[in-house]
C-alpha positions in Angstrom: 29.5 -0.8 -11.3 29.3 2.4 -13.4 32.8 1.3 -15.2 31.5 -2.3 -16.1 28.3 -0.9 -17.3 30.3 1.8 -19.5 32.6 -1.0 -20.4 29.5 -3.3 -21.5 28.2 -0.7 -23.8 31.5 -0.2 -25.8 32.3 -3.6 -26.2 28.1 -5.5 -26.5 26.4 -5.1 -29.5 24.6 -1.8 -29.6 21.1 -4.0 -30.5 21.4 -6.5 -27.7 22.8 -4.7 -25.2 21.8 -0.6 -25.0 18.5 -1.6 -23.7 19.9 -2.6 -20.6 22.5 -0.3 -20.2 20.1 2.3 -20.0 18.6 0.3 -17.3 20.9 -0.4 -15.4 22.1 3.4 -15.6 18.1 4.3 -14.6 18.6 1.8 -11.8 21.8 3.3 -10.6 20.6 7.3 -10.6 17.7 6.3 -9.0 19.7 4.5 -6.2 21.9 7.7 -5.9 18.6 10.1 -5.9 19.1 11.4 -9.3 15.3 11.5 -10.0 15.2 13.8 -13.2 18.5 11.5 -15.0 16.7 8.2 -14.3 13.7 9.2 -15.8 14.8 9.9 -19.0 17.0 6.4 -18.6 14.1 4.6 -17.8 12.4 6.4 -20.8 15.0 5.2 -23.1 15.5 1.5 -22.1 11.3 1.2 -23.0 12.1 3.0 -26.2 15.3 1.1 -27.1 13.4 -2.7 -26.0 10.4 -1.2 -28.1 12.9 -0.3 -30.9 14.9 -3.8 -31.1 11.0 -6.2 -30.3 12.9 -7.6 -26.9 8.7 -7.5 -25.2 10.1 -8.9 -22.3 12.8 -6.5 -21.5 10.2 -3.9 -22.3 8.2 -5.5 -19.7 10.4 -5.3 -17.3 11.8 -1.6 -17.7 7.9 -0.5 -17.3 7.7 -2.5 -13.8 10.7 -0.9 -12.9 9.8 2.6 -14.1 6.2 2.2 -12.2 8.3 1.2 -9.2 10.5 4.5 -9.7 7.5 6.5 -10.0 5.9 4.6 -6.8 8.6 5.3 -4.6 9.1 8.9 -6.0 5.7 9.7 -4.7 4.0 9.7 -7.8 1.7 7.1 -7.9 -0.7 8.3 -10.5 2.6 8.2 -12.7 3.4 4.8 -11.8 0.1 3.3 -13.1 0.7 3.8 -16.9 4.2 2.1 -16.3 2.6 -0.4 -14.6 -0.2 -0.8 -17.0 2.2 -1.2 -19.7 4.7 -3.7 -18.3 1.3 -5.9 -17.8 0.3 -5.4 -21.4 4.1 -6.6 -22.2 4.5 -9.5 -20.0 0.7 -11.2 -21.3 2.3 -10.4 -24.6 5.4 -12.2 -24.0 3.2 -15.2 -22.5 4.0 -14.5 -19.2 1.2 -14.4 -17.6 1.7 -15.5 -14.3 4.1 -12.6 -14.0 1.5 -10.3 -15.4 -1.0 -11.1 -12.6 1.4 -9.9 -9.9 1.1 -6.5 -11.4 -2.4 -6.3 -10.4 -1.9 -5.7 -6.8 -0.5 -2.1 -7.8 -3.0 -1.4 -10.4 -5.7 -2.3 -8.0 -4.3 -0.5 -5.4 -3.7 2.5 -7.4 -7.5 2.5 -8.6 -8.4 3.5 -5.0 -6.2 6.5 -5.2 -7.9 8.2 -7.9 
């Protein structure tokens, strides 16, 4: 997987693609318990869909992020990802998708 993904980012263009590589790089350190490298990966595939307007990829690499942070033990962490990836995906339109985010921000409410 790591090969393809290095592959991917030689050969995509830089603007569509570097996004997610970096998620998909976040995605595999944090499989592999490499807490510190996938949170600077998840850092930079927000900053990088932020960068190149791609809201809904932006979206997503906040859920995903909030999840990292969720299963990390750091829930308190997780809720600004989480926040954000809902104020993406009602940008984007999808809203819908949006609304299943509020489970975790609800829950989270009661931890604070």
């Amino acid at each position: 997987c790591k090969d393809e993904i290095e592959k991917l980012s030689v050969l995509a263009s830089k603007w569509n693609f570097q996004n997610k590589a970096y998620l998909l790089q976040a995605e595999e350190q944090f499989s592999s318990m490499n807490f510190d490298l996938a949170e600077r990966l998840y850092d930079n595939a927000i900053s990088s869909s932020k960068t190149h307007k791609f809201v809904n990829e932006e979206a997503l690499a906040n859920e995903l992020a909030g999840y990292f942070y969720l299963e990390t033990g750091r829930r308190n962490r997780s809720v600004h990802y989480f926040s954000q990836a809902f104020e993406k995906y009602n940008e984007w339109g999808a809203i819908a998708k949006a609304n299943t985010l509020t489970a975790y921000l609800d829950e989270s409410d009661r931890y604070r």
